[in-house]
DSSP file (Angstrom, degrees, kcal/mol; ACC not computed):
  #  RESIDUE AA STRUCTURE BP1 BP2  ACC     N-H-->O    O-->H-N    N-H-->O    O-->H-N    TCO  KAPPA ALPHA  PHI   PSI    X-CA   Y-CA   Z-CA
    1    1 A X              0   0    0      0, 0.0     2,-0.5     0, 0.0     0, 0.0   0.000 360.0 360.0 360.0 128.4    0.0    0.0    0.0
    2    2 A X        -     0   0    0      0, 0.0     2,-0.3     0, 0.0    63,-0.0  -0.822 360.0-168.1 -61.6  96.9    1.2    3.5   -0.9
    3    3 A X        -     0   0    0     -2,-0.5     2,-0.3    58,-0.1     0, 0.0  -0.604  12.6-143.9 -98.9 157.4    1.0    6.6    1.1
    4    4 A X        -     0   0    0     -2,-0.3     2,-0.3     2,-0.0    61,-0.1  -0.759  32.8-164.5-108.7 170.9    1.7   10.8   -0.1
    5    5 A X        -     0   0    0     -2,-0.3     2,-0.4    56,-0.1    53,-0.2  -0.912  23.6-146.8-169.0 123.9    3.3   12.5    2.7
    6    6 A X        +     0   0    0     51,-2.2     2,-0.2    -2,-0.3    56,-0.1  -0.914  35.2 169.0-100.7 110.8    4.0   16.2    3.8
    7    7 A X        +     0   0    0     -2,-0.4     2,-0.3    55,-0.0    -2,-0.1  -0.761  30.3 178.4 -97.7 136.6    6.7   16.5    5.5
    8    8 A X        -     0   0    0     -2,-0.2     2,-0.3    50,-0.1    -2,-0.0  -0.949  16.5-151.9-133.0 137.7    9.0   18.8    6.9
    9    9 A X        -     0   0    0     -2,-0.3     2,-0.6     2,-0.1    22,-0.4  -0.782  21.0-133.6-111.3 157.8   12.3   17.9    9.0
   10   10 A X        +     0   0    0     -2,-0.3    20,-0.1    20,-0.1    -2,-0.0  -0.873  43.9 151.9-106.5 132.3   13.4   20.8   11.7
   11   11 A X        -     0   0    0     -2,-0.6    -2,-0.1    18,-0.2    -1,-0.1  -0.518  33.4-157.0-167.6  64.1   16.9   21.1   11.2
   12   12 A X        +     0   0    0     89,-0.1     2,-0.4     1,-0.0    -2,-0.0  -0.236  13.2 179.8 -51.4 130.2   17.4   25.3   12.3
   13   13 A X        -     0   0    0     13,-0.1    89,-0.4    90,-0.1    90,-0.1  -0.893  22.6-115.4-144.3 137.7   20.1   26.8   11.1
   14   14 A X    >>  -     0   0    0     -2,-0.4     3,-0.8    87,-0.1     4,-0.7   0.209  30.8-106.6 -50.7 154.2   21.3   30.6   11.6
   15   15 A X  H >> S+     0   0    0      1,-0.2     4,-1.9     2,-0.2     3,-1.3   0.870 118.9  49.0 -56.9 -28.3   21.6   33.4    9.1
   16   16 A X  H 34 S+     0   0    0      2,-0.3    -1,-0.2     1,-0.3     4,-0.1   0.836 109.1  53.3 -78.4 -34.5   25.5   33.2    9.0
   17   17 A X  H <4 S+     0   0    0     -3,-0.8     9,-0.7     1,-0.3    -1,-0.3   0.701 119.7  28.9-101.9  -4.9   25.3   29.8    8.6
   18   18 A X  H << S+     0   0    0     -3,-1.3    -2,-0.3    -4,-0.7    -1,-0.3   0.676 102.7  89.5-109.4 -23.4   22.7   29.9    5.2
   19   19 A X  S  < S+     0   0    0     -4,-1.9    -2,-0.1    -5,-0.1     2,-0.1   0.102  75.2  81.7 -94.6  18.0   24.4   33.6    4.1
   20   20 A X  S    S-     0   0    0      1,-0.2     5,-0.1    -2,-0.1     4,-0.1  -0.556  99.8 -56.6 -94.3-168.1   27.1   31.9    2.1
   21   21 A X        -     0   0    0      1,-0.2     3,-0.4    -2,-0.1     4,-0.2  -0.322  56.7-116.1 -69.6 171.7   27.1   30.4   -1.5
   22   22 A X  S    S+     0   0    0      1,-0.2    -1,-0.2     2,-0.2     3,-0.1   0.528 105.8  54.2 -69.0 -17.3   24.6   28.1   -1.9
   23   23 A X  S    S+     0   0    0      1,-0.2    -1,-0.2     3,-0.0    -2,-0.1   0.300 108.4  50.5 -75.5 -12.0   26.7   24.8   -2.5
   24   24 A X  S    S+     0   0    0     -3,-0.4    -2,-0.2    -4,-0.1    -1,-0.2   0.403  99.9 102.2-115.2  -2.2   28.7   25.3    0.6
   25   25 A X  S    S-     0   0    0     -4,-0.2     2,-0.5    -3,-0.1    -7,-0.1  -0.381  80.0 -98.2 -76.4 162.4   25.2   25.8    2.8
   26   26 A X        -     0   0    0     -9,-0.7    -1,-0.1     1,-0.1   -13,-0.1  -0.525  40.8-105.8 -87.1 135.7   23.5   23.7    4.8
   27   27 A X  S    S+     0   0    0     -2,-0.5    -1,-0.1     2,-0.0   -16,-0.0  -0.171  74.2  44.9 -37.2 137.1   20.5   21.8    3.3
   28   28 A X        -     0   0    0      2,-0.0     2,-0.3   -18,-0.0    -2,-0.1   0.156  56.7-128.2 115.6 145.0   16.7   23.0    4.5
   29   29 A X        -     0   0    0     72,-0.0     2,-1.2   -17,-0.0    75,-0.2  -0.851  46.1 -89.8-128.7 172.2   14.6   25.8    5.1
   30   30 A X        +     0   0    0     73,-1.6     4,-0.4    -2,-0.3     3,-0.3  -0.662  53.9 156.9 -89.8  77.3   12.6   26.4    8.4
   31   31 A X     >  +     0   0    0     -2,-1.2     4,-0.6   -22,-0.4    -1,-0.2  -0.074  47.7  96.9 -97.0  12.0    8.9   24.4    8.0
   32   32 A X  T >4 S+     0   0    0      2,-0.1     3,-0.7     3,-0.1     4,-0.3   0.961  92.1  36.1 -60.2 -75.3    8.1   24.0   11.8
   33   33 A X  T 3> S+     0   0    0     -3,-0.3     4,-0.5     1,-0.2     3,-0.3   0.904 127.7  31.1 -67.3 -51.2    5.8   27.3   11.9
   34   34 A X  H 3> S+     0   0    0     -4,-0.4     4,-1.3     1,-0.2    -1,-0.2   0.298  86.5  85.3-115.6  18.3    4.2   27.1    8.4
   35   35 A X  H <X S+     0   0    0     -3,-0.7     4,-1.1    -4,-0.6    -1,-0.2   0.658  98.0  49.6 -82.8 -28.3    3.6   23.5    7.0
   36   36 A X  H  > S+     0   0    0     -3,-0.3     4,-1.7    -4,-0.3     5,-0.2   0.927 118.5  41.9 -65.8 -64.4    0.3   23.3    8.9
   37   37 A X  H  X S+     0   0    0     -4,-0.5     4,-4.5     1,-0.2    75,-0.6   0.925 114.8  50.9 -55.1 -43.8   -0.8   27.3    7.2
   38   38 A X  H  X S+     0   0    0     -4,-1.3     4,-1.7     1,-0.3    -1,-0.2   0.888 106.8  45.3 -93.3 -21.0    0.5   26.7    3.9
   39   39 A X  H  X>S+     0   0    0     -4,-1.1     4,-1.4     2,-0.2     5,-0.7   0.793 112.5  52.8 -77.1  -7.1   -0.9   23.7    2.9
   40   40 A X  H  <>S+     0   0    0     -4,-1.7     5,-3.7     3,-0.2     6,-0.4   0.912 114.2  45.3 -65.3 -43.0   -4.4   24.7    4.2
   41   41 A X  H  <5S+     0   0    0     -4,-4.5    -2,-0.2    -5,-0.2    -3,-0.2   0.998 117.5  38.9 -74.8 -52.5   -4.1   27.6    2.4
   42   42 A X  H  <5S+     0   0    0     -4,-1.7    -1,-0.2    -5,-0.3     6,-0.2   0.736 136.7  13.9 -61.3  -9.0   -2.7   26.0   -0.9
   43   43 A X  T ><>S+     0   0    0     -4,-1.4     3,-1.4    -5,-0.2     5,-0.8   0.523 127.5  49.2-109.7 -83.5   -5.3   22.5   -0.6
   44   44 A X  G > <S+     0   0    0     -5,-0.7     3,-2.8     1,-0.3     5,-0.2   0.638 117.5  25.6 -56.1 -58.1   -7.4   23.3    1.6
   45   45 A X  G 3 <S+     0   0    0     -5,-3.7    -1,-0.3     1,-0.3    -4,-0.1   0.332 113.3  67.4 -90.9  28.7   -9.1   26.7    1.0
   46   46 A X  G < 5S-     0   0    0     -3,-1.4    -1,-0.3    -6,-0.4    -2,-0.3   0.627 109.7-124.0-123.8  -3.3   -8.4   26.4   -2.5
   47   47 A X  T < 5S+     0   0    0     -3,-2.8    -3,-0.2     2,-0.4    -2,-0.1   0.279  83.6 117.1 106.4 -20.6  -11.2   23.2   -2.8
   48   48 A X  S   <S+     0   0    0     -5,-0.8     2,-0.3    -6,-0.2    -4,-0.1   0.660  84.4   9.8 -86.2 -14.6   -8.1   21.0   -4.3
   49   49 A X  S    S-     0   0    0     -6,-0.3    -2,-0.4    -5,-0.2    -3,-0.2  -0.984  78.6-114.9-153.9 142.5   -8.4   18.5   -0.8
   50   50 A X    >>  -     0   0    0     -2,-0.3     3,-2.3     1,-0.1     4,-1.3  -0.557  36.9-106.9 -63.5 143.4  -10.7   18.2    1.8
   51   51 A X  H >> S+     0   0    0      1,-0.3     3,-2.2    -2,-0.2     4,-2.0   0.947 118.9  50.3 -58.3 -46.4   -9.4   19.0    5.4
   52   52 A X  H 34 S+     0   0    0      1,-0.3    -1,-0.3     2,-0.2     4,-0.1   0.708 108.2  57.5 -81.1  10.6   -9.1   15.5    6.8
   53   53 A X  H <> S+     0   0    0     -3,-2.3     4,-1.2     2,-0.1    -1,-0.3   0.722 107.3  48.0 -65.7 -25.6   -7.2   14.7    3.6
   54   54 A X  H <X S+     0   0    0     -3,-2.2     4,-0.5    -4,-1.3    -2,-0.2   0.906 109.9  50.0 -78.9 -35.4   -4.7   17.5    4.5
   55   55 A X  H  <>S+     0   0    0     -4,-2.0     5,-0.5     2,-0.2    -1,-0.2   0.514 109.7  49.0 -74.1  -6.0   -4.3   16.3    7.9
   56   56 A X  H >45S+     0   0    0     -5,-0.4     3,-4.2     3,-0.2     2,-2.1   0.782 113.6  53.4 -82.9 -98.9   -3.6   12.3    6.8
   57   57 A X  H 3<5S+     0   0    0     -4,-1.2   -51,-2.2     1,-0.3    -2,-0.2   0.218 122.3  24.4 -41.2 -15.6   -1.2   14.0    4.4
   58   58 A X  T 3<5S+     0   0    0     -2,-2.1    -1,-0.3    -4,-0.5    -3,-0.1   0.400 140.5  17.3-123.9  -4.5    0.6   16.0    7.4
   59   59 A X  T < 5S+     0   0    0     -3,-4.2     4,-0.4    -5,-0.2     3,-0.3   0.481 123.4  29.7-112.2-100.9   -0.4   13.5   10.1
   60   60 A X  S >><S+     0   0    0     -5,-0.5     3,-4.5    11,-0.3     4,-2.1   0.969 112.8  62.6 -28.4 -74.7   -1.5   10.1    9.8
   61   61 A X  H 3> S+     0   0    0      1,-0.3     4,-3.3     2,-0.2    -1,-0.2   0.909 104.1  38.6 -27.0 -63.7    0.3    9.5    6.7
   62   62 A X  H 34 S+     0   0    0     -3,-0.3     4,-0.4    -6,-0.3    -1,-0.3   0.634 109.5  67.0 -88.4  16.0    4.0    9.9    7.6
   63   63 A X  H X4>S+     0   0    0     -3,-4.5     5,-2.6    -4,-0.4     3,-1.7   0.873 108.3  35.7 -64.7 -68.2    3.2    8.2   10.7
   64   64 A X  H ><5S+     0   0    0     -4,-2.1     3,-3.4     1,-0.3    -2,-0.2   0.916 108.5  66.2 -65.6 -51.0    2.5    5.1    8.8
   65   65 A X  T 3<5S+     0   0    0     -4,-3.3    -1,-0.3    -5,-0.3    -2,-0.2   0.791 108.0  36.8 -24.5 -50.3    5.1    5.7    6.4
   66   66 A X  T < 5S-     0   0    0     -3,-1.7    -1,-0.3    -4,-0.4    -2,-0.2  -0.085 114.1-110.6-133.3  46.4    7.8    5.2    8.9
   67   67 A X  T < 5 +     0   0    0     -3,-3.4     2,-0.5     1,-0.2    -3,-0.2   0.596  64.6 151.4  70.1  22.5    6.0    2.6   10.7
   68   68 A X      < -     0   0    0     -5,-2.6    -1,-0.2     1,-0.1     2,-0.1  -0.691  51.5-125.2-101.8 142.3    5.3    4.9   14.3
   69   69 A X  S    S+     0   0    0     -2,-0.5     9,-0.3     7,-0.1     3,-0.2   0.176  79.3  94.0 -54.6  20.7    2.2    4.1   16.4
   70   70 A X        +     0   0    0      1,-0.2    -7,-0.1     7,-0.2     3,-0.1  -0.340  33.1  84.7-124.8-142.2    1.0    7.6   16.2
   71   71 A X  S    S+     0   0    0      7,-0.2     2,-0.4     1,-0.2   -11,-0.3   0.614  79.7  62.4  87.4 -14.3   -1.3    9.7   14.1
   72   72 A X  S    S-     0   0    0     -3,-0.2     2,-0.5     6,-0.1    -1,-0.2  -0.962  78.8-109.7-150.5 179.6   -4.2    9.2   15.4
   73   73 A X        +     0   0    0     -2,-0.4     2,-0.3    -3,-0.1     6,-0.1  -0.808  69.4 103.2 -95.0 111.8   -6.3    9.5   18.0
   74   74 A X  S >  S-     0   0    0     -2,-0.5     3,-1.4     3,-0.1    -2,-0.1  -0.935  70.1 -64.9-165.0 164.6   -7.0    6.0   19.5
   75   75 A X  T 3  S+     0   0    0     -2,-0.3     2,-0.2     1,-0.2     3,-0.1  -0.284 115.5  25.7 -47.6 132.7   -5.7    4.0   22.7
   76   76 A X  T 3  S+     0   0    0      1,-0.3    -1,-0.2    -3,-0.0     3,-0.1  -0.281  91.6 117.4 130.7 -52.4   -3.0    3.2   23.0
   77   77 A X  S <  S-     0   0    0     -3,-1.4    -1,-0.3    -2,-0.2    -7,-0.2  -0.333  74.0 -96.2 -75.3 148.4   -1.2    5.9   20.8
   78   78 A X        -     0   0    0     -9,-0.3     2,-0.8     1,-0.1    -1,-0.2   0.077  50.1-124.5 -57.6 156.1    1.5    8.7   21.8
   79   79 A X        +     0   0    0     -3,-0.1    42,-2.0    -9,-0.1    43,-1.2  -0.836  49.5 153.6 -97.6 119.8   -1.1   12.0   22.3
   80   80 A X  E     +A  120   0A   0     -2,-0.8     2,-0.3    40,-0.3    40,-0.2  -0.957  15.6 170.5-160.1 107.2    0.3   14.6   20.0
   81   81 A X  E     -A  119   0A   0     38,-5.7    38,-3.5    -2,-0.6     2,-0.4  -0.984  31.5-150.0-148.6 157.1   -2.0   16.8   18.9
   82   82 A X  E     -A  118   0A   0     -2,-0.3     2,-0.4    36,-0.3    36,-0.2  -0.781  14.3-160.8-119.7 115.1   -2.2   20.0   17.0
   83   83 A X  E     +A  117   0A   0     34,-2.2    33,-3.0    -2,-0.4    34,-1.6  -0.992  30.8 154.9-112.6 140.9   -5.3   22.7   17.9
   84   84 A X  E     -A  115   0A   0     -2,-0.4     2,-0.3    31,-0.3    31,-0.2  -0.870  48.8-122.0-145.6 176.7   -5.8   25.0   15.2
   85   85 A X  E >   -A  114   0A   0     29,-0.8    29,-2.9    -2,-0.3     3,-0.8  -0.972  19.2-162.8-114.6 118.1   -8.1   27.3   13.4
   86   86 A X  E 3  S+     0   0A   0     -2,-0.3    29,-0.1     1,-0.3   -41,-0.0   0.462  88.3  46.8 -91.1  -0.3   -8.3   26.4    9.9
   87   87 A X  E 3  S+     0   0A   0     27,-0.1     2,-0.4     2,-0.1    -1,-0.3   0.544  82.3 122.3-120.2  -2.8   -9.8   29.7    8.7
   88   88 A X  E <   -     0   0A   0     -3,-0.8    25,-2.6    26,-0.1     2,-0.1  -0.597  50.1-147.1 -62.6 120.6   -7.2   32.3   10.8
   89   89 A X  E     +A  112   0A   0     -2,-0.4     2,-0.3    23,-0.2    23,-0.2  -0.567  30.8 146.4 -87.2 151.5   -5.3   34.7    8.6
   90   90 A X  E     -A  111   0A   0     21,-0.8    21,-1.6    -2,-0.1     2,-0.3  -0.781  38.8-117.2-172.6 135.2   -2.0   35.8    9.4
   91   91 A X  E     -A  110   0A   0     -2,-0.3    19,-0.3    19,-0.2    16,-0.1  -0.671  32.3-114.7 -90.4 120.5    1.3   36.8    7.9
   92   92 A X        -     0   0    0     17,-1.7    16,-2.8    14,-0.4     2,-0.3  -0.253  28.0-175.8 -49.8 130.0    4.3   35.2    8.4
   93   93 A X    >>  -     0   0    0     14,-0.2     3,-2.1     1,-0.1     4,-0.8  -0.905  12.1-163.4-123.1 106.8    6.8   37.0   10.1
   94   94 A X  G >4 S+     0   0    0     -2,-0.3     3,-1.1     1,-0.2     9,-0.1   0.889  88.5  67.3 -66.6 -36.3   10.0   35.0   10.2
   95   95 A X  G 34 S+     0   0    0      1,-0.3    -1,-0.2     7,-0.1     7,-0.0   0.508 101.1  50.5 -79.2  20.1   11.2   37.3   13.1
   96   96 A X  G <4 S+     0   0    0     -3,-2.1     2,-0.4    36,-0.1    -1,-0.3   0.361  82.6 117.5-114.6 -11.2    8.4   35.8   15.5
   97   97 A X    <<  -     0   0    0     -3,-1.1    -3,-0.0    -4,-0.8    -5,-0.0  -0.448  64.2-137.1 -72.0 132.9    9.1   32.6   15.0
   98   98 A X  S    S+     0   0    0     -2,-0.4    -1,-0.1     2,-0.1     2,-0.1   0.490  76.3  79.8 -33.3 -33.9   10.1   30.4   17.7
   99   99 A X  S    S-     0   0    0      2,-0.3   -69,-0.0   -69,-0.1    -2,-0.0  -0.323  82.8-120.2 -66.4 146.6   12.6   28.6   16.2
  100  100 A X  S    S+     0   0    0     -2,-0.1     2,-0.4   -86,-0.0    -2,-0.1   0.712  86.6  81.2 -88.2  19.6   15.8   29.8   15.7
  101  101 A X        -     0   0    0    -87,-0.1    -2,-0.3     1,-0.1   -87,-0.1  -0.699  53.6-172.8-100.5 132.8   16.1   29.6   12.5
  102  102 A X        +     0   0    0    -89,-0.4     2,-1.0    -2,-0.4    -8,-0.2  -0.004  42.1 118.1-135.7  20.3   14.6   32.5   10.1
  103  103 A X        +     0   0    0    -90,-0.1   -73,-1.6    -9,-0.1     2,-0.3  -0.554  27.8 141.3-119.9  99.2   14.8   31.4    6.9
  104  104 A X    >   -     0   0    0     -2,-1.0     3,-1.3   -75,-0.2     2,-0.6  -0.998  47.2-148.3-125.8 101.4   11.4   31.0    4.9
  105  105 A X  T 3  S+     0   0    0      1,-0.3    -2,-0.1    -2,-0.3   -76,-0.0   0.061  99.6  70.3 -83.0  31.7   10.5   31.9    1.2
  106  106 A X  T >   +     0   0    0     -2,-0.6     3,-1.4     3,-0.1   -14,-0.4   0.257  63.9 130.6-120.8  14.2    6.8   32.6    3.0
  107  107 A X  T <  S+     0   0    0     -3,-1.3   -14,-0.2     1,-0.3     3,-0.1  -0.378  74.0  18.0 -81.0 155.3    7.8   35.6    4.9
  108  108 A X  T 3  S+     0   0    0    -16,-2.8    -1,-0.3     1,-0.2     2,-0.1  -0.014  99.1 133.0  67.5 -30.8    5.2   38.5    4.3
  109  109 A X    <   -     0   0    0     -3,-1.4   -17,-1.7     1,-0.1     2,-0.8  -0.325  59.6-125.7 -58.3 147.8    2.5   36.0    3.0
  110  110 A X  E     +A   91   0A   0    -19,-0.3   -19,-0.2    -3,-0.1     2,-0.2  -0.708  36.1 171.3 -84.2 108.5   -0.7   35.8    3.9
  111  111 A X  E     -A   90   0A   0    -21,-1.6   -21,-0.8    -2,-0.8     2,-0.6  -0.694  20.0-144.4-118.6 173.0   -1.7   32.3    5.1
  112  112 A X  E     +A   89   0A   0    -75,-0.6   -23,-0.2   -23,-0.2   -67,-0.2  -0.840  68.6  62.7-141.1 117.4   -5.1   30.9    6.8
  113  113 A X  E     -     0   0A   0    -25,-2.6     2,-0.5    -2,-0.6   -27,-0.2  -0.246  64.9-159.2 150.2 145.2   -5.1   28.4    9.4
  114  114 A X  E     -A   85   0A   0    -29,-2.9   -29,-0.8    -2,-0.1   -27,-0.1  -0.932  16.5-118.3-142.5 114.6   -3.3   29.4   12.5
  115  115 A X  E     +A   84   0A   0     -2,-0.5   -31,-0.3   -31,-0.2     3,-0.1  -0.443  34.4 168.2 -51.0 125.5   -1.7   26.8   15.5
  116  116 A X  E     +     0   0A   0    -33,-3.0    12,-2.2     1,-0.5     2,-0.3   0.769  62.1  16.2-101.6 -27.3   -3.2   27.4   18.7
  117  117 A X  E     -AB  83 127A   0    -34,-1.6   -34,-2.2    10,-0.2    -1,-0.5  -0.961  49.1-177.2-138.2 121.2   -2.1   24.7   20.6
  118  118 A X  E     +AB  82 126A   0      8,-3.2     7,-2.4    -2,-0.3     8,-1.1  -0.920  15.2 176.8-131.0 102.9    0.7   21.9   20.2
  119  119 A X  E     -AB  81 124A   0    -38,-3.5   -38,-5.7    -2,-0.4     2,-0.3  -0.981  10.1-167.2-118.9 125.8    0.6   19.2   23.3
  120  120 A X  E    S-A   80   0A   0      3,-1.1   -40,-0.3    -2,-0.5   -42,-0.1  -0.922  71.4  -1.9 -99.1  74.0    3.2   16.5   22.8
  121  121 A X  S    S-     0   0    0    -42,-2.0   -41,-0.2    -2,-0.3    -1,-0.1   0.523 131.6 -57.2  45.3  44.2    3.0   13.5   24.9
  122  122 A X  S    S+     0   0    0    -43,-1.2     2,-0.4     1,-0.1   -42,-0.1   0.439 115.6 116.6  79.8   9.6   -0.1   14.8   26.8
  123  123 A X  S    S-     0   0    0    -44,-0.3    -3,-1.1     0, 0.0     2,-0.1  -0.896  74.2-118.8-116.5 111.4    2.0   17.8   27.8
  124  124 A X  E     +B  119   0A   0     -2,-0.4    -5,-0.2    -5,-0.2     3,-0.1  -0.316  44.1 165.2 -57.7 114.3    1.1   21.6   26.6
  125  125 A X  E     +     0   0A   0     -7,-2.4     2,-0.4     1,-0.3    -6,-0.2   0.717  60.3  23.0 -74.7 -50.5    4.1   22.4   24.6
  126  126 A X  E     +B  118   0A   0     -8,-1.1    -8,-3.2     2,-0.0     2,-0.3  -0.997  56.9 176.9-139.0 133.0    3.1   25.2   22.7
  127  127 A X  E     -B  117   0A   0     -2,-0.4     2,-1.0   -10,-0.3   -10,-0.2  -0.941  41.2-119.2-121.8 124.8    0.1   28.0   23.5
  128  128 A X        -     0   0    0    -12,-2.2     2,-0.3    -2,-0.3    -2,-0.0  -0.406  22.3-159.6 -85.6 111.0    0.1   30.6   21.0
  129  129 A X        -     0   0    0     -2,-1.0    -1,-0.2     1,-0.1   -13,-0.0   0.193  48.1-100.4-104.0   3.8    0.7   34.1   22.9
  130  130 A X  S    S+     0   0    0     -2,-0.3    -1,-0.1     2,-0.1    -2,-0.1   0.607  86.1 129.6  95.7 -26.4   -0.8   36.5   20.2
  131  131 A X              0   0    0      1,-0.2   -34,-0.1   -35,-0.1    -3,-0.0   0.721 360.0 360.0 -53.8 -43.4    2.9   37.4   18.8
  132  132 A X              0   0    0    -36,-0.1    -1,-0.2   -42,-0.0    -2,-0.1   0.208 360.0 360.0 -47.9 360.0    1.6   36.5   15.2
């Protein structure tokens, strides 16, 4: 059986360390903050997928892919869950992001669907302060 997959791996890395030529840079761009917004806004509110297709594609899906028990909600499985509002607009600002790592070819766009919430193994990780 075949699964599609959105992915992003967090792998930060500083302006100094991306501000040289590009062949001597490190791999990656920062997708932690905006893989959730920008594919709702490019599938979702554009009619091209239904939400709980975007969420197998960003959840379930690479769960299965690389064989972990999580990815959904059922007994048994780690609790790692995402609250959002799939219709909040908001502009990326790379110099609010959490991470350290600032380097995003979405800064200044306008995306809709906005993280409120991140709890990771039944522990609030992330509560979203309004800074966006």
């Amino acid at each position: 059986m075949s699964f599609y997959a959105i992915d992003t791996v967090h792998a930060p890395h500083f302006d100094d360390e991306k501000c040289i030529p590009y062949n001597e840079a490190p791999n990656g761009i920062i997708g932690l903050e905006s893989l959730l917004a920008v594919a709702l806004t490019t599938l979702y509110h554009t009619g091209k997928l239904r939400l709980d297709a975007v969420i197998k594609l960003i959840s379930t899906n690479p769960s299965k892919i690389l064989t972990f028990d999580a990815g959904e909600l059922k007994a048994g499985c780690i609790a790692d869950l995402v609250i959002f509002d799939p219709d909040e607009e908001w502009t990326v600002d790379p110099s609010k992001f959490v991470s350290k790592a600032r380097n995003t070819p979405f800064g200044g766009m306008k995306l809709r669907g906005k993280v409120k919430y991140t709890i990771s193994r039944g522990r609030l990780v992330f509560e979203e302060s309004g800074i966006n």
